[in-house]
Steps between C-alpha positions, in 0.01 A plus 500: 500500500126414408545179615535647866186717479216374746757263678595566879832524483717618830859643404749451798749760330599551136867591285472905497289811484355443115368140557338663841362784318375259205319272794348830689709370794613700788830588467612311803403195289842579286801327610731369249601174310514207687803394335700777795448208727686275316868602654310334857519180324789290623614365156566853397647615837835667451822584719645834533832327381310426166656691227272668192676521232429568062193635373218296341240547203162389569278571181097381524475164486334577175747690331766224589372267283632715217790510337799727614485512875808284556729680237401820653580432875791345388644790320397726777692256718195425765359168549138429340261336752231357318157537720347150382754297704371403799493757776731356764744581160384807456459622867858415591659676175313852608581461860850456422528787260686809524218667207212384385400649080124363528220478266316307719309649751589209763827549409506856661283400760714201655813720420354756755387243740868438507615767532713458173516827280251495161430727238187429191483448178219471246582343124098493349157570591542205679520678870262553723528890604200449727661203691833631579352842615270326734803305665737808434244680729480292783843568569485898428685435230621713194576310211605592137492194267775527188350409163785289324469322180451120501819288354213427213220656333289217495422576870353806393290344185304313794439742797554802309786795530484725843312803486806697612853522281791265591772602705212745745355395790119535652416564848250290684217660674111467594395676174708302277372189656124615430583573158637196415279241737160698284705412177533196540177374583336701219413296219800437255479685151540276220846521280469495121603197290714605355677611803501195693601303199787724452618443929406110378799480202749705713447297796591205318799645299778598767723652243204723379468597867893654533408736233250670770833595712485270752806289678654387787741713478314796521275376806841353672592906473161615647533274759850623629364859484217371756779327678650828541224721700386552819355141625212496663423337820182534813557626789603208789270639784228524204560146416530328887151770567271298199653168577389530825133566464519250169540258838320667702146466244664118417477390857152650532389315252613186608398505837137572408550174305659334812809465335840700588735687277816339387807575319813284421 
């Protein structure tokens, strides 16, 4: 954020109530993602005959790349969507989804934008509390994220375990956002040697790593368990009220730059 200090800088509207509150916006400046306008677009239109059906597993697109997350969805029997294909891909498998089992914070947010049911999860350190209770926000949201174990430890030898046990859940708020957004921009402490050669060897030994308990077996049962509960899902009136004034503050925008608004 130093990099913005002594710049003029003019913010149109931003994702929730924590980045306004960060900025020392007004908290008309909140809207929400701009990802809810993507429905609007015509590749992604769909029909009321269109039929939603299976539920899909969309881990971080950094927690992907490890081993496990195939097996695991398989067993589970849901359908892994991997986040790096491209997003026409992606876009199309949540809209057509009955549930969407996300990780990724788009992942819930296009799910919603949908309309298409979603419910969190968080594997590692690796999830942004702050982010998702920012977005969760702008939509009055109340969401508990399950903590399930990763289909292999070595996911948790780089971003470190969750502060909270496996198989609980941790609600998003304002508070929990501040927390986290002031730890992570505090200066990391330094790990002992001896420590991060010891992560090092197990990271590179996958039948060291099994030892530690992990499998996809045992995420594959977390996930059904998730699969199970109360889905989550905005309100439609809340949705069709930010999309609105998301085009509402576009179209200002562009016709102060003589241009008009468009969206196909």
């Amino acid at each position: 954020m130093d990099a913005w200090i002594g710049r003029s800088v003019e913010y149109h509207c931003v994702r929730g109530p924590f980045s306004a509150r960060v900025l020392g916006l007004p908290d008309s400046a909140s809207l929400t993602d701009g990802a809810i306008l993507t429905p609007l677009m015509s590749e992604f239109h769909l029909s009321a005959s269109t039929a939603r059906a299976g539920t899909i597993v969309i881990p971080h697109f950094e927690t992907v790349a490890f081993p496990g997350w195939p097996a695991a969805a398989k067993m589970a029997g849901f359908d892994l969507v991997d986040p790096r294909q491209p997003p026409a891909v992606v876009i199309s498998r949540i809209a057509q989804a009955k549930l969407v089992l996300t990780e990724s914070l788009h992942g819930a947010i296009l799910a919603d934008a949908f309309g298409v049911p979603w419910r969190p999860f968080a594997v590692s350190r690796n999830f942004s509390k702050a982010k998702w209770a920012d977005w969760a926000g702008s939509l009055n949201l109340r969401v508990a994220v399950a903590v399930i174990p990763p289909p292999d430890a070595v996911t948790l030898l780089r971003y470190g375990k969750p502060p909270e046990p496996f198989g609980t859940f941790f609600p998003l708020d304002l508070e929990t956002a501040c927390r986290e957004f002031r730890s992570r921009i505090a200066p990391p402490r330094p790990q002992g040697w001896m420590k991060t050669a010891g992560k090092g060897v197990l990271g590179r030994l996958p039948a060291a790593r099994k030892l530690l308990g992990f499998s996809a077996a045992r995420t594959a049962e977390a996930l059904t368990k998730l699969a199970e509960g109360a889905p989550l899902l905005s309100d439609p009136a809340k949705r069709e009220d930010l999309r609105s004034a998301m085009l509402a503050r576009l179209d200002a925008l562009a016709k102060r730059h003589g241009a008009s608004l468009a969206i196909a």
